[in-house]
C-alpha positions in Angstrom: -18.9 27.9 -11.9 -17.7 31.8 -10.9 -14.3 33.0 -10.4 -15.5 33.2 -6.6 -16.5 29.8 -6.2 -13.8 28.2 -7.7 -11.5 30.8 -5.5 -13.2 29.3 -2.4 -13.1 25.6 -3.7 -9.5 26.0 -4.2 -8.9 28.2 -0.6 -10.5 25.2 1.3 -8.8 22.2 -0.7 -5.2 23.4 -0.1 -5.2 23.4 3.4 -6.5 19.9 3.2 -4.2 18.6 0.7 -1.1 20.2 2.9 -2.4 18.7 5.8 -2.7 15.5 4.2 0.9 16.2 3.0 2.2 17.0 6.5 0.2 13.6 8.3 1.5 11.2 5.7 5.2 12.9 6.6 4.7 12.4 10.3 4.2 8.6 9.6 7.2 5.7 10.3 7.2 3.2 7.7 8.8 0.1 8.1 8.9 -2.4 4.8 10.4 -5.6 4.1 11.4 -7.7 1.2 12.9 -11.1 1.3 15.1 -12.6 -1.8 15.6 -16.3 -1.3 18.9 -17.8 -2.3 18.8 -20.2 -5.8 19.8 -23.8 -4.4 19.9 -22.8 -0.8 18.3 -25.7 1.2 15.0 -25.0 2.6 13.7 -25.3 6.0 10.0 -25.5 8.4 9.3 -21.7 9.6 11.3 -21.0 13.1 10.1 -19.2 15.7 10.9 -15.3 15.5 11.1 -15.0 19.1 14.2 -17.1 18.9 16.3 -15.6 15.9 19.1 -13.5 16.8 20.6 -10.9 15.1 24.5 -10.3 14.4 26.6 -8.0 13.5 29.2 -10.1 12.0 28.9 -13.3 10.6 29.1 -16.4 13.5 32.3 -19.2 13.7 30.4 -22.0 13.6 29.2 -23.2 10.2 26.1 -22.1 8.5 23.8 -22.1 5.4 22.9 -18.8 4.1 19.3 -18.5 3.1 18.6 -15.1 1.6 18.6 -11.5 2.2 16.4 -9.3 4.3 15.7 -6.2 3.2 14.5 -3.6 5.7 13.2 -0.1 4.2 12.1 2.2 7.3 11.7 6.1 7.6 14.2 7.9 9.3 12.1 11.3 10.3 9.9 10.1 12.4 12.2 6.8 12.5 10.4 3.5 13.8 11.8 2.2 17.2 14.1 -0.3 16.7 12.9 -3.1 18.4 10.2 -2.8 15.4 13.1 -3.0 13.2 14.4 -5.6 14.8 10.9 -7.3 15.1 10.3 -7.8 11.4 14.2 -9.0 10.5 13.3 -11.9 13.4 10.0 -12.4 11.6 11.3 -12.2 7.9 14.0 -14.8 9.2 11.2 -16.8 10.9 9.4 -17.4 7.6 12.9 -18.4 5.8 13.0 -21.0 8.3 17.0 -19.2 9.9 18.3 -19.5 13.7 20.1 -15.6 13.1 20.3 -12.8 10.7 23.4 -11.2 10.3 23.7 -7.7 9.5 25.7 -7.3 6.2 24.2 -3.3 5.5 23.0 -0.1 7.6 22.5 2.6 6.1 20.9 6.3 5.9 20.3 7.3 2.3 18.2 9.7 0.5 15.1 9.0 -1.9 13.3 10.9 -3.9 9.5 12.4 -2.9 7.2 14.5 -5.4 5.4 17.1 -2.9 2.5 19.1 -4.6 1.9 17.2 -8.1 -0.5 19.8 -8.6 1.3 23.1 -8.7 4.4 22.5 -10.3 5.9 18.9 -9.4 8.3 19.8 -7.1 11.3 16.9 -5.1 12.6 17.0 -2.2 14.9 14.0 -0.7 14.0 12.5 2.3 16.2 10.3 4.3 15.3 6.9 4.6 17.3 3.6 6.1 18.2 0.6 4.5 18.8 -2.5 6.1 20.2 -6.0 4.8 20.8 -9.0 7.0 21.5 -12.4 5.6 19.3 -15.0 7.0 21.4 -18.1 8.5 20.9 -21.8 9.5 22.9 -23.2 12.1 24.0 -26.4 10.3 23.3 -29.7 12.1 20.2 -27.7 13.7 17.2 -28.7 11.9 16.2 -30.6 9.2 15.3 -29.1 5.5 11.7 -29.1 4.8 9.9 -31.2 1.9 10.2 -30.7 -1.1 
């Protein structure tokens, strides 16, 4: 291949590969993780229309089920009834009446932006979220074994 070719592969794959950059930037991204308690009782799935969510911990007693974990972008950030969407269903699956809010937070992490020439990292701001998934006790009954 000549100088001149490779010259205009490379002149018409750059702008593609920033573009590509710049689009996957532009994106929200909303992830969740759940981490079940050891010897927490376990319940049927509740609907996630019906869990509420807390910012400090209710009077009446409850079981804790696990934490939510909530990863979401911050520039573009996702609206937050999305945010709030997926800690109802996260909650839902755990089988919890509410999810209490025990973290917020805006923190930096770590991206590798053009592997290609030179490996450089920039931080990007991203949001963490933990709520604590809760059973109202005397609510429901724990599921089979």
């Amino acid at each position: 291949m000549s100088n001149q070719q490779t010259h205009k592969r490379q002149s018409v794959m750059f702008p593609l590969f920033a573009m590509l950059i710049l689009m996957l930037e532009a994106c929200t991204t909303l992830e969740s993780s759940i981490i079940e308690y050891a010897g927490a009782p376990r319940f049927k799935q509740s609907d996630p229309d019906a869990v509420e969510i807390l910012r400090e911990e209710p009077k009446q007693p409850t079981e804790r089920l696990g934490e939510i974990i909530i990863d979401a972008s911050v520039e573009p950030s996702p609206p937050i009834s999305d945010v709030e969407q997926k800690l109802r269903e996260e909650a839902g699956r755990l089988g919890a009446d509410a999810v209490v809010i025990v973290y917020d937070s805006i923190q930096p992490s770590v991206v590798f932006v053009n592997p290609w020439w030179g490996g450089n990292m920039r931080t990007v701001p991203e949001r963490q979220l933990v709520g604590v998934a809760i059973k109202y006790q005397g609510e429901a009954e724990e599921a089979p074994g």
